[in-house]
Every structure is written in structure tokens, then in C-alpha cells.
C-alpha atoms as an extended CHARMM CRD file, in Angstrom:
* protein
*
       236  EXT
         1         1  UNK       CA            127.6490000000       80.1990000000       97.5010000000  PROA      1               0.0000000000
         2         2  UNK       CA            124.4300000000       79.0420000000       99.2720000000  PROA      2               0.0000000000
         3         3  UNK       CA            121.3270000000       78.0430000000       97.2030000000  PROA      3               0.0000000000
         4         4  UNK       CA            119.6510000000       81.2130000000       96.4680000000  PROA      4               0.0000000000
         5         5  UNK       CA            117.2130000000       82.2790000000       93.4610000000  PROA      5               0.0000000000
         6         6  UNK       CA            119.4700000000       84.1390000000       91.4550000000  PROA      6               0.0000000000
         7         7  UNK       CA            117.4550000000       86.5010000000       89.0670000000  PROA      7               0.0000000000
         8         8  UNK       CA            120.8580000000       88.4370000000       87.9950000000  PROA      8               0.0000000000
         9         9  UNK       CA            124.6270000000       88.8890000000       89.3500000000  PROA      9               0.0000000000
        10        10  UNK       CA            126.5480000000       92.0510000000       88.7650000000  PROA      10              0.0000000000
        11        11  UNK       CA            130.3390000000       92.7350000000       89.4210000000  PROA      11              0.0000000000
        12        12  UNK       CA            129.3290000000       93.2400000000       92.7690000000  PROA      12              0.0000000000
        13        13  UNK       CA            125.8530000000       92.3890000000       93.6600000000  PROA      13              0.0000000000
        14        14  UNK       CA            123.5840000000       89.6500000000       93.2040000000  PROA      14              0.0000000000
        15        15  UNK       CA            119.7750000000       89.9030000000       92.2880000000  PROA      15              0.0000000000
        16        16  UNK       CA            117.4660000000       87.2880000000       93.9100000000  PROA      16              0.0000000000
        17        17  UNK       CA            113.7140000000       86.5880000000       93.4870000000  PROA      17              0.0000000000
        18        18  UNK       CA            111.9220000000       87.7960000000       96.4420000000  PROA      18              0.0000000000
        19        19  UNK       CA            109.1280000000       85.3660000000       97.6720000000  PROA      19              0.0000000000
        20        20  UNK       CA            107.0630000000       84.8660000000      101.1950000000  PROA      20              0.0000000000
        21        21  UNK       CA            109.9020000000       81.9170000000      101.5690000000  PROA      21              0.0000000000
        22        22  UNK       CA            112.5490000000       84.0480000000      100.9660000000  PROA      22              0.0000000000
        23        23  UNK       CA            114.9120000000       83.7400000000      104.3540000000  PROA      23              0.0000000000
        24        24  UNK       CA            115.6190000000       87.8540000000      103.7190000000  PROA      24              0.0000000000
        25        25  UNK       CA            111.8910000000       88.7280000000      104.2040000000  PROA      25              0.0000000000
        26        26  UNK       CA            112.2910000000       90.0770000000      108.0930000000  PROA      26              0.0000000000
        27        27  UNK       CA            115.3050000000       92.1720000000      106.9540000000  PROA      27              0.0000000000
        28        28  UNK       CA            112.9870000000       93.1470000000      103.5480000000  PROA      28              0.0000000000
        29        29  UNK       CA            110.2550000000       94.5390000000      105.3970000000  PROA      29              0.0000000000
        30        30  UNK       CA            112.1410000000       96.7950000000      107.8340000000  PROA      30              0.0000000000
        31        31  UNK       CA            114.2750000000       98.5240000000      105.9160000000  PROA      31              0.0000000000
        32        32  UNK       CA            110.9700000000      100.3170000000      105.4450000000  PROA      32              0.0000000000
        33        33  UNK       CA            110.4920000000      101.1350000000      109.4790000000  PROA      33              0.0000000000
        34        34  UNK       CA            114.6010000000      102.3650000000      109.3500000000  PROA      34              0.0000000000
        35        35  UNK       CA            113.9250000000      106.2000000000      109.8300000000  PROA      35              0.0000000000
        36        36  UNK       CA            117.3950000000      106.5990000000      108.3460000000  PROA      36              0.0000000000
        37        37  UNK       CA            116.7620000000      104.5720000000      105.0210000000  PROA      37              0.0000000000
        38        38  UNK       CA            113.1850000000      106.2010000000      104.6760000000  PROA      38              0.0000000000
        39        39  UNK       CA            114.6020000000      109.8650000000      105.3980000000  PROA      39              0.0000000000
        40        40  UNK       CA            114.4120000000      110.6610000000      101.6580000000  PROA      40              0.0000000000
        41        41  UNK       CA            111.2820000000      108.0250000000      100.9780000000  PROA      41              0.0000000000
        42        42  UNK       CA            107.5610000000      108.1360000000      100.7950000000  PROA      42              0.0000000000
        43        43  UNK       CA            107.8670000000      105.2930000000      103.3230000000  PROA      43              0.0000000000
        44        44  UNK       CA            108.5170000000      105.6080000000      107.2360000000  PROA      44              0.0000000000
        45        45  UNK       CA            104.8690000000      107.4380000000      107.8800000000  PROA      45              0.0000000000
        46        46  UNK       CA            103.2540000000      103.9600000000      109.3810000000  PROA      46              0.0000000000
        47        47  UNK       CA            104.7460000000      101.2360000000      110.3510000000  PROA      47              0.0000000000
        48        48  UNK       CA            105.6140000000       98.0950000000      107.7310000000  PROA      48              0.0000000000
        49        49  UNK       CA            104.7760000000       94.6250000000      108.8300000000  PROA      49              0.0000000000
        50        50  UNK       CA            105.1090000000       91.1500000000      107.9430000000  PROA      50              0.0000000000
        51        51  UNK       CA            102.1880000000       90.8050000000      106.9570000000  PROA      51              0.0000000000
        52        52  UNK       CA            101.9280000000       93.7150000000      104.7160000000  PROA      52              0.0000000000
        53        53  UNK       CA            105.4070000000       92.8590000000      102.9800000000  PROA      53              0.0000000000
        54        54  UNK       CA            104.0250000000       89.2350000000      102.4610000000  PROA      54              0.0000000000
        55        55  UNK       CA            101.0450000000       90.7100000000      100.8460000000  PROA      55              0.0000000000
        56        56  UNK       CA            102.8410000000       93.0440000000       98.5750000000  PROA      56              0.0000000000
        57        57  UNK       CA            104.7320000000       90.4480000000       97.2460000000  PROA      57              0.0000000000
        58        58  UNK       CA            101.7490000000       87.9090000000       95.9450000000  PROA      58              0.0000000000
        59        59  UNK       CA            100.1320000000       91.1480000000       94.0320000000  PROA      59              0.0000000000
        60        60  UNK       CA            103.4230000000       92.0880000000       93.0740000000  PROA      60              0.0000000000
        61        61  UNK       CA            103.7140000000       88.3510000000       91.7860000000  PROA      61              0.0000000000
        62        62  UNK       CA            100.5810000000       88.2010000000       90.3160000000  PROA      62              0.0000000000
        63        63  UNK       CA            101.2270000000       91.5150000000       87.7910000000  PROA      63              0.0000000000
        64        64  UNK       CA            103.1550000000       92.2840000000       85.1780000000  PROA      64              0.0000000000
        65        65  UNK       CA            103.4620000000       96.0620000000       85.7700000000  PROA      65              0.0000000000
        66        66  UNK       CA            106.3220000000       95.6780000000       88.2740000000  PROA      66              0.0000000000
        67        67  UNK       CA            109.5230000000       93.4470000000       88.9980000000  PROA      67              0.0000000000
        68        68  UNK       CA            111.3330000000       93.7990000000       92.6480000000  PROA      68              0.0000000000
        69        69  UNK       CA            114.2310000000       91.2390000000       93.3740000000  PROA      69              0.0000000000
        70        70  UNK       CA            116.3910000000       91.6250000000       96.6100000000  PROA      70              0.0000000000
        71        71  UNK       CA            119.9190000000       93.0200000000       96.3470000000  PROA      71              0.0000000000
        72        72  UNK       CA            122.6180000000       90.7480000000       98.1310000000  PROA      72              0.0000000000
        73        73  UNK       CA            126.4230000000       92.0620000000       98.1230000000  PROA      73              0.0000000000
        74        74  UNK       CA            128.2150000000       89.5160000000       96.0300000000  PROA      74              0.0000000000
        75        75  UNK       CA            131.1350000000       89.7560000000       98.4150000000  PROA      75              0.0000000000
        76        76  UNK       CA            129.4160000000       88.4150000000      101.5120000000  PROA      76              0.0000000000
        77        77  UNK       CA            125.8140000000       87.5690000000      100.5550000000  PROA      77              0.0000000000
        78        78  UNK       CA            124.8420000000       90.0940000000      103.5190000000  PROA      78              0.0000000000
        79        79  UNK       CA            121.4770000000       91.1840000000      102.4390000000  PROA      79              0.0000000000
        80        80  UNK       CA            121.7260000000       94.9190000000      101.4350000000  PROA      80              0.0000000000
        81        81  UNK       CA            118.0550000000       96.1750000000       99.7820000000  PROA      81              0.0000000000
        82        82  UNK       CA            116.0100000000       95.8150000000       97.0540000000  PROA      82              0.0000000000
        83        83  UNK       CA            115.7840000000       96.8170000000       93.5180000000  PROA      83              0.0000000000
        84        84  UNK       CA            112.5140000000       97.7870000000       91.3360000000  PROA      84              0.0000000000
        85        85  UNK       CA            110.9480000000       98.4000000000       88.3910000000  PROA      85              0.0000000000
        86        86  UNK       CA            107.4740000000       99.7280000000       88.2980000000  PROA      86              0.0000000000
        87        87  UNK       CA            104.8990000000      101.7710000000       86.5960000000  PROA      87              0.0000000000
        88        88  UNK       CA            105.7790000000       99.0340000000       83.8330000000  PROA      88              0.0000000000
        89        89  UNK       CA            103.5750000000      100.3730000000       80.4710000000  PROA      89              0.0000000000
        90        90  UNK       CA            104.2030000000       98.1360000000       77.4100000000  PROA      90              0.0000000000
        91        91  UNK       CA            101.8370000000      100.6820000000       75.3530000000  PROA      91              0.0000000000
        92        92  UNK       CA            103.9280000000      103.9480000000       76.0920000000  PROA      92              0.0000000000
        93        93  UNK       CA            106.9310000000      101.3550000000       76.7700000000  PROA      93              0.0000000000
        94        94  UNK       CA            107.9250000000      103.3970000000       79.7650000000  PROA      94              0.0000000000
        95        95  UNK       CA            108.8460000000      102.6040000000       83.6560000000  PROA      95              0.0000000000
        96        96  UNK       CA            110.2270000000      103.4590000000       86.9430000000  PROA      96              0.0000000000
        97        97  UNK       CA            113.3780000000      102.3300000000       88.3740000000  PROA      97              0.0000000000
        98        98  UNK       CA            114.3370000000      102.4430000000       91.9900000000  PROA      98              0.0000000000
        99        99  UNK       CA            116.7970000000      100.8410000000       94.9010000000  PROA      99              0.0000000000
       100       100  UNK       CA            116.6260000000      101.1480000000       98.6260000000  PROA      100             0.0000000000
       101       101  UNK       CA            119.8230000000       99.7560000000       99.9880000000  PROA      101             0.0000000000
       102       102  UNK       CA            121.0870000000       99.9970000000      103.2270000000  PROA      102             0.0000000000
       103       103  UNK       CA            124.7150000000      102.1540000000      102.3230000000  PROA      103             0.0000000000
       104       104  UNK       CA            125.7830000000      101.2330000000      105.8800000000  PROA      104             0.0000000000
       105       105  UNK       CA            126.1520000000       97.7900000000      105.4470000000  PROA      105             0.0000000000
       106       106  UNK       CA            128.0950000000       98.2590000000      102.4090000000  PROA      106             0.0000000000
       107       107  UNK       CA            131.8220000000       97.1870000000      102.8840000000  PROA      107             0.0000000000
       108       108  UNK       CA            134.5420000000       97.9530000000      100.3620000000  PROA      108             0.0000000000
       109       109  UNK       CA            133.5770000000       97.9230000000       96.7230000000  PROA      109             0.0000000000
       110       110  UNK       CA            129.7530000000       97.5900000000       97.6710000000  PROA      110             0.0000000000
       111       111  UNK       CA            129.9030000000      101.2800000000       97.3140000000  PROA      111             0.0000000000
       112       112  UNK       CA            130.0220000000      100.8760000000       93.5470000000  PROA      112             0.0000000000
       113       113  UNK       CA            126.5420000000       98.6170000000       94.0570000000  PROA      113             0.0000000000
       114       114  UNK       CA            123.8430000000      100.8750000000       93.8490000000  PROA      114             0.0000000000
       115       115  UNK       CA            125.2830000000      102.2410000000       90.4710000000  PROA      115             0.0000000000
       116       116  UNK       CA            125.5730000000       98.9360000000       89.5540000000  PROA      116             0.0000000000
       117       117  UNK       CA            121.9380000000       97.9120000000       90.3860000000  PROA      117             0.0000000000
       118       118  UNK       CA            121.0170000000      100.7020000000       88.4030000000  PROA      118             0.0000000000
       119       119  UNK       CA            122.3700000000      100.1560000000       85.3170000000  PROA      119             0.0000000000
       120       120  UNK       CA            121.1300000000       96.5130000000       85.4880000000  PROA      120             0.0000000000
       121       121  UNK       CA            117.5340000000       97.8140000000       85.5020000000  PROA      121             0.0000000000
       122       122  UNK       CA            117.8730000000       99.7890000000       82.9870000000  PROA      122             0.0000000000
       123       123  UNK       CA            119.3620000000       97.7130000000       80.4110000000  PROA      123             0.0000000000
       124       124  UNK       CA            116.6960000000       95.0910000000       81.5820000000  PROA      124             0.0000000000
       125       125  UNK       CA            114.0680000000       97.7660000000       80.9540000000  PROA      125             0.0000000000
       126       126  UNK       CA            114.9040000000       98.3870000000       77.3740000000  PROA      126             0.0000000000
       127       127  UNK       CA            116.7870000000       94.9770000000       76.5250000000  PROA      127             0.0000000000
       128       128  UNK       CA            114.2940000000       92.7580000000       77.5920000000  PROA      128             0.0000000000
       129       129  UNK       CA            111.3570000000       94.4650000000       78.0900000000  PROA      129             0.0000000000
       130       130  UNK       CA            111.1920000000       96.5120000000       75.2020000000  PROA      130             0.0000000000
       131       131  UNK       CA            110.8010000000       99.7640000000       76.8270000000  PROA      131             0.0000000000
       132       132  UNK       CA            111.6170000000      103.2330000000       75.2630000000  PROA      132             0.0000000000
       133       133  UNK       CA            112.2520000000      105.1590000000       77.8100000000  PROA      133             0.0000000000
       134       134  UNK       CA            113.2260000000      105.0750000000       82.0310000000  PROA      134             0.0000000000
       135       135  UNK       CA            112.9040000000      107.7730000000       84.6830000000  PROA      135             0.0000000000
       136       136  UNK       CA            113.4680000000      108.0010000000       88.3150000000  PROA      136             0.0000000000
       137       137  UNK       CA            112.6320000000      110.7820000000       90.7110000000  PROA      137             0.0000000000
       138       138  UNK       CA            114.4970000000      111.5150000000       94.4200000000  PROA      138             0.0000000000
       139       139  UNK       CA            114.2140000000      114.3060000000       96.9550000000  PROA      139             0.0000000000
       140       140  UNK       CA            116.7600000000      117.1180000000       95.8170000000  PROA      140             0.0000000000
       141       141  UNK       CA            119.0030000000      118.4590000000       97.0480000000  PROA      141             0.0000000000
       142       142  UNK       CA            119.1880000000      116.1670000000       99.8540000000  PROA      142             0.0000000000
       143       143  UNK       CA            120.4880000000      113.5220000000       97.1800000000  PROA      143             0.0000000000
       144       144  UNK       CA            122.2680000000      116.1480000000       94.7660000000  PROA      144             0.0000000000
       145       145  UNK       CA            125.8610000000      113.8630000000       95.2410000000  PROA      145             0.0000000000
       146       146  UNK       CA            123.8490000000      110.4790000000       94.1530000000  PROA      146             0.0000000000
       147       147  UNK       CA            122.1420000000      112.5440000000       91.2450000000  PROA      147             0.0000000000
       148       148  UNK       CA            125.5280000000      113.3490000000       89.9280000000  PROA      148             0.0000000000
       149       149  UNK       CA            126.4390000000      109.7440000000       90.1950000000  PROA      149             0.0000000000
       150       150  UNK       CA            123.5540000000      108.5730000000       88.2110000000  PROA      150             0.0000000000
       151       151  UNK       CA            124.6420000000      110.9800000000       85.3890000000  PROA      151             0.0000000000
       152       152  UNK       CA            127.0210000000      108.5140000000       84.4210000000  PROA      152             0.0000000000
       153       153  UNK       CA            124.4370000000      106.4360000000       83.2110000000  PROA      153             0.0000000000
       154       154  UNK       CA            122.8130000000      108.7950000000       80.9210000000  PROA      154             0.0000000000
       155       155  UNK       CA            119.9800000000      109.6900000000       82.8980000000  PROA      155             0.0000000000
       156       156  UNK       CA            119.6340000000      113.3480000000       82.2840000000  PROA      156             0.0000000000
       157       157  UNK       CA            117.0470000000      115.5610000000       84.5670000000  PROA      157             0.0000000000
       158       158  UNK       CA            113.9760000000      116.6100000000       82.7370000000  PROA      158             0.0000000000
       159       159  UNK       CA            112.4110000000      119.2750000000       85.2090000000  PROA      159             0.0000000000
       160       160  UNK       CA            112.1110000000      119.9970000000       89.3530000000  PROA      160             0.0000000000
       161       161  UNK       CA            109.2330000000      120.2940000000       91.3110000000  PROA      161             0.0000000000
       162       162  UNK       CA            109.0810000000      122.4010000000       94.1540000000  PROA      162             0.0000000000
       163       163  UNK       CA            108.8760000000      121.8390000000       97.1160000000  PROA      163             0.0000000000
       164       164  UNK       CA            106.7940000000      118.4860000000       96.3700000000  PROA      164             0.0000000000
       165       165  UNK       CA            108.7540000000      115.8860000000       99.1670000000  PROA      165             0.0000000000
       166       166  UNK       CA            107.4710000000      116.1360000000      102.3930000000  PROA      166             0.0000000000
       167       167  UNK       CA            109.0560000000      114.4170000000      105.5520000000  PROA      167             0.0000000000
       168       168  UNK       CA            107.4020000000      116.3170000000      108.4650000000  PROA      168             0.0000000000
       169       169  UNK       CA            107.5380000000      119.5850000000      108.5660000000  PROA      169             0.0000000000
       170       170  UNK       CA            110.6450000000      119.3680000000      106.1870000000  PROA      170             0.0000000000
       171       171  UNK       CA            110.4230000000      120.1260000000      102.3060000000  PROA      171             0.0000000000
       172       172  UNK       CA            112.8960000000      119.6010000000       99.2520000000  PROA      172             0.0000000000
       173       173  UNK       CA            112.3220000000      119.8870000000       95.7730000000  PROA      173             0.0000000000
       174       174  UNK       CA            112.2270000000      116.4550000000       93.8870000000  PROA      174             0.0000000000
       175       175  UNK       CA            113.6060000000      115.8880000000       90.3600000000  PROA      175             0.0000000000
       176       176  UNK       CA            112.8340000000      113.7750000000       87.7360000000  PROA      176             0.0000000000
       177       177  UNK       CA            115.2570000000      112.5350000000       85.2280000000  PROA      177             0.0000000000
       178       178  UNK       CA            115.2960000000      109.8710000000       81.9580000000  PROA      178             0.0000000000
       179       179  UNK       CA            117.2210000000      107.9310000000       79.6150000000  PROA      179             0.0000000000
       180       180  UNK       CA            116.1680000000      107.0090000000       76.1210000000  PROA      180             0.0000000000
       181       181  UNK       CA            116.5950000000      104.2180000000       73.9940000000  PROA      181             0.0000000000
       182       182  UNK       CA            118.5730000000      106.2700000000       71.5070000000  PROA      182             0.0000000000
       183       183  UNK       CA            120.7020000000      107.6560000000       74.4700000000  PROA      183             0.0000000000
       184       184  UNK       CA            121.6510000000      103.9210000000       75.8550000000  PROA      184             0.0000000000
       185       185  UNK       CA            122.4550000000      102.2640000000       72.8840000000  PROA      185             0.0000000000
       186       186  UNK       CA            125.1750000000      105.4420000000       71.9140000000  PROA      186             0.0000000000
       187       187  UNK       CA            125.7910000000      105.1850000000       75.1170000000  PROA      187             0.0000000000
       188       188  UNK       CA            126.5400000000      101.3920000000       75.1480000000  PROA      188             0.0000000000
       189       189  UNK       CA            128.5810000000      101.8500000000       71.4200000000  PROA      189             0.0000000000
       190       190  UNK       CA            131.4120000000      103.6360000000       73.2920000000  PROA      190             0.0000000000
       191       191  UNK       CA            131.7840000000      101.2000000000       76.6260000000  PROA      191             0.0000000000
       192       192  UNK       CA            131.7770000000       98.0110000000       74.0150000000  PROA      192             0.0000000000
       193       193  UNK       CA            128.7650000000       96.9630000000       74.2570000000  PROA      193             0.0000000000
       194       194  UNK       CA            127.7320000000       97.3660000000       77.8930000000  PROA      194             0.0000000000
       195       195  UNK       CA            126.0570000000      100.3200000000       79.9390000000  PROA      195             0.0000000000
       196       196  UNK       CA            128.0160000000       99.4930000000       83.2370000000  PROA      196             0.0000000000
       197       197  UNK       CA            131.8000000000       99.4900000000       82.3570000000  PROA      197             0.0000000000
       198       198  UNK       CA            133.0520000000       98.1570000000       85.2490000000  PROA      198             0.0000000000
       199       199  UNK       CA            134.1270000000       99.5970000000       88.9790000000  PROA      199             0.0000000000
       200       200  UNK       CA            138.0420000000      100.5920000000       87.3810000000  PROA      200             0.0000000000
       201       201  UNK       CA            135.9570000000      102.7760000000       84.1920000000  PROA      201             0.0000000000
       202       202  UNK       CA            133.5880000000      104.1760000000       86.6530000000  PROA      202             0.0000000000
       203       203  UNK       CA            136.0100000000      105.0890000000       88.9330000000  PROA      203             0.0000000000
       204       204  UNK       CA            137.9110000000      106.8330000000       86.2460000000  PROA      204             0.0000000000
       205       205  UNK       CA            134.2550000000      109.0610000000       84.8720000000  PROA      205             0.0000000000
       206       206  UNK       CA            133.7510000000      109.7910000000       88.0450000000  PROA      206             0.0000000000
       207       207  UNK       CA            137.0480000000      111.9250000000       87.7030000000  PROA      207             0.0000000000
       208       208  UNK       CA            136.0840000000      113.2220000000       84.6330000000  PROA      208             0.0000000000
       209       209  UNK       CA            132.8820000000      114.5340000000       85.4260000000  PROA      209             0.0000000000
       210       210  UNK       CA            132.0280000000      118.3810000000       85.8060000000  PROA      210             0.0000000000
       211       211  UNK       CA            131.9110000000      120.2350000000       88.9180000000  PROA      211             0.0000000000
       212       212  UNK       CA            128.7720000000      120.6340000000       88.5520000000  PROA      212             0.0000000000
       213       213  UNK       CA            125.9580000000      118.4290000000       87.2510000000  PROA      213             0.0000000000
       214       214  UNK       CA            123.5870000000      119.3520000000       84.8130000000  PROA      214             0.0000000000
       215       215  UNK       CA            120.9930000000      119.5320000000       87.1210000000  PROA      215             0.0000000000
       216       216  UNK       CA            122.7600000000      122.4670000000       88.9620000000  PROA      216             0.0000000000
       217       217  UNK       CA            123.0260000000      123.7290000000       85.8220000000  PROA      217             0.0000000000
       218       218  UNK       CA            119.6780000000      123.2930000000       85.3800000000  PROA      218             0.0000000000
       219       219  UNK       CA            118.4790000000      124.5030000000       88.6490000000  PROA      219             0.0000000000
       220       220  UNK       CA            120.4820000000      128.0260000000       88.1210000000  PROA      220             0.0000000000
       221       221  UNK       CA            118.8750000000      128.2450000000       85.1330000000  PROA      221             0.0000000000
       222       222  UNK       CA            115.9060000000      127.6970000000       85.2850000000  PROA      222             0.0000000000
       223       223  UNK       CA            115.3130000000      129.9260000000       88.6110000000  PROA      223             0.0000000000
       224       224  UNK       CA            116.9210000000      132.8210000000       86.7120000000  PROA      224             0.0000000000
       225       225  UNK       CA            114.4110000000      132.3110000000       83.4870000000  PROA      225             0.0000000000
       226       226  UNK       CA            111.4220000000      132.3420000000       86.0580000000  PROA      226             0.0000000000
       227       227  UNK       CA            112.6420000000      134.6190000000       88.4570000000  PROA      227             0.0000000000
       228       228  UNK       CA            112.9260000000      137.4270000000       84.9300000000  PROA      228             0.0000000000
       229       229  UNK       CA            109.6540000000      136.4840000000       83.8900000000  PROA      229             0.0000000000
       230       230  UNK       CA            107.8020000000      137.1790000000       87.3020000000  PROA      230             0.0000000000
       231       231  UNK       CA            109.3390000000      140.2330000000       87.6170000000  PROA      231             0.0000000000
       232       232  UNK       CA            108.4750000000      141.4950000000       84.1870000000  PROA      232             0.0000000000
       233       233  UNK       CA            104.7080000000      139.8550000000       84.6170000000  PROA      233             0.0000000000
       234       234  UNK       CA            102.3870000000      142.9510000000       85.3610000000  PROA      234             0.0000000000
       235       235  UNK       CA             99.7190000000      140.2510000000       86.6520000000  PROA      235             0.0000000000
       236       236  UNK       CA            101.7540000000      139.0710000000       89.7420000000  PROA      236             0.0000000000
């Protein structure tokens, strides 16, 4: 393996520090002008430069509200995306997480990566960071297979707002999802000690997941509760 600055290494990614030296910083900065990578972003309106990507990483250095390290496939080293924490609050001891990984450079068990990535920043949120709690948000139902996937983690959707992503003239809902302290450490108790179980567990929750996720469920639900209160409103 080449010198690299190795921040954390999965079962099938590595995590590296990114820096304005870092030799990944022209593939960095255009994943954000890739129309297919931004489809589902709040990226892709203007273009991303050099420039811009350099300067985004000194305030990003300079704070302690947000980490971002560089997501390599452990396999090959090919350079695949980055990884994020943000909206860091040590007060409410809450944050963001996020990836945005280029899934067609993914080769073999890289498909298992961006679960992978995910539990990482999660257990670093509450491990070493102290946090309490961790959300994420995504365009739905354009991503309604990866927000099944990301059940397996024990993030659990809290609510959907409509027809709040905007690409164009298109429009999705988004939803918004958490996991707990409480939640992780049960969750941890029954995979000995560890959120992310390894690719052979996964693979085998993955078959013993529902047909539906609970945000379906959730969805259905919820649209039938509202749809009965309109209709017996005498205001609307």
C-alpha cells in the first residue's frame, strides 16, 4: 500500500485525510460537476472548482463542527468519494452523516462500501465524539432501495417532507431518519460488540429484512391519517 493518510480502514474501504496536497483533490472536486452523482444532491446547480474545493477544505480544517475524509476502495486504492460528518453540536450532541461515492467505480465487494462508510461514522459520532444522536436526510423515493439498506443500521425514519428536493423542474419528497445512543449500543450487544458485522452478516440481514421498509410503512400511513383528517376538516 502507498503512503497515504489513513484516518480509518474498514473491511473494505479506507478513510484518508483530505488536504490541498492530497493527490485525490481533482477527482474530489468533480464528483460534484458529475450530473449523475449530483442527480439526488443539492450540488450540480454551478459548477465546482479547484479553487472552491481547496477553499472548503482550510475552513473545513479550521472548525470543529465538521469532519470529511476521502473514501478509497481498500481493494484497489481507486479513489471512490467522500465521507462526512457535519452540523457537529457538542451542546445538543447531535450531527449529520453523509457519503457521495461514485457506485460505478465500485468493483466486487465495494458494493458493501457505502454501508460500511456509514456505520463507521456513526460509531465515530457517538464513540468518540460523544454524540447522542445521528440523522441523515436523501431525496425519496428516488433512493427508497438505499433507505432500506440503511435500516440495517438502526437508522429509523422520523418524518417526510413533501415535495422539498428540487432538481429542475423535478420534485421528490425527502426523508429524514436517526439513530440513538440507546438504539446503537442494543444494537451493538447483539453483533458482539460492533455496529458493522461484516459483508457475510450483512449479506445474510439483508435476506431477512421485510418487504417493505418502515418507511413505506410509514409513508402509507401517514398519507392515510392525513388524507382522513382533511376530509373530515370543515375548514379546507
Amino acid at each position: 500500500m502507498e503512503n497515504l493518510d489513513i484516518f480509518c480502514e474498514g473491511e473494505n474501504f479506507i478513510g484518508i485525510t483530505a488536504d490541498e496536497n492530497s493527490k485525490y483533490i481533482n477527482e474530489w472536486y468533480n464528483l460534484f460537476n458529475s450530473e449523475y452523482i449530483t442527480r439526488y444532491l443539492d450540488h450540480g446547480f454551478y459548477p465546482n472548482t479547484k479553487s472552491s474545493q481547496l477553499e472548503f477544505i482550510k475552513k473545513t480544517n479550521t472548525h470543529n463542527d465538521r469532519l470529511i475524509l476521502l473514501v478509497l476502495s481498500k481493494k484497489t486504492n481507486e479513489f471512490l468519494g467522500t465521507m462526512s460528518l457535519s452540523s457537529i453540536n457538542f451542546l445538543k450532541r447531535s450531527c449529520q452523516f453523509g457519503l457521495v461515492l461514485d457506485n460505478r467505480r465500485f468493483k466486487g465487494d465495494d458494493l458493501f462500501i457505502p454501508l460500511e462508510v456509514c456505520s463507521f461514522l456513526i460509531s465515530h459520532a457517538f464513540d468518540k465524539l460523544g454524540m447522542l444522536r445521528v440523522w441523515g436526510g436523501q431525496a425519496y423515493p428516488g433512493l427508497k432501495k438505499w433507505n432500506k439498506r440503511l435500516e440495517l443500521l438502526g437508522l429509523i425514519t422520523e418524518g417526510i417532507s413533501k415535495s422539498s428536493f428540487a432538481k429542475g423542474h423535478k420534485r421528490e419528497d425527502q426523508v429524514f431518519f436517526s439513530i440513538d445512543y440507546e438504539r446503537y449500543l442494543n444494537i451493538k450487544q447483539n453483533r458482539n460488540g460492533n455496529l458493522w458485522p461484516g459483508k457475510a452478516e450483512i449479506k445474510k440481514f439483508m435476506k431477512l429484512q421485510s418487504d417493505k421498509s418502515f418507511t413505506e410503512i410509514y409513508e402509507e400511513t401517514v398519507n392515510k391519517i392525513r388524507d382522513q383528517f382533511i376530509k373530515n376538516q370543515k375548514i379546507y
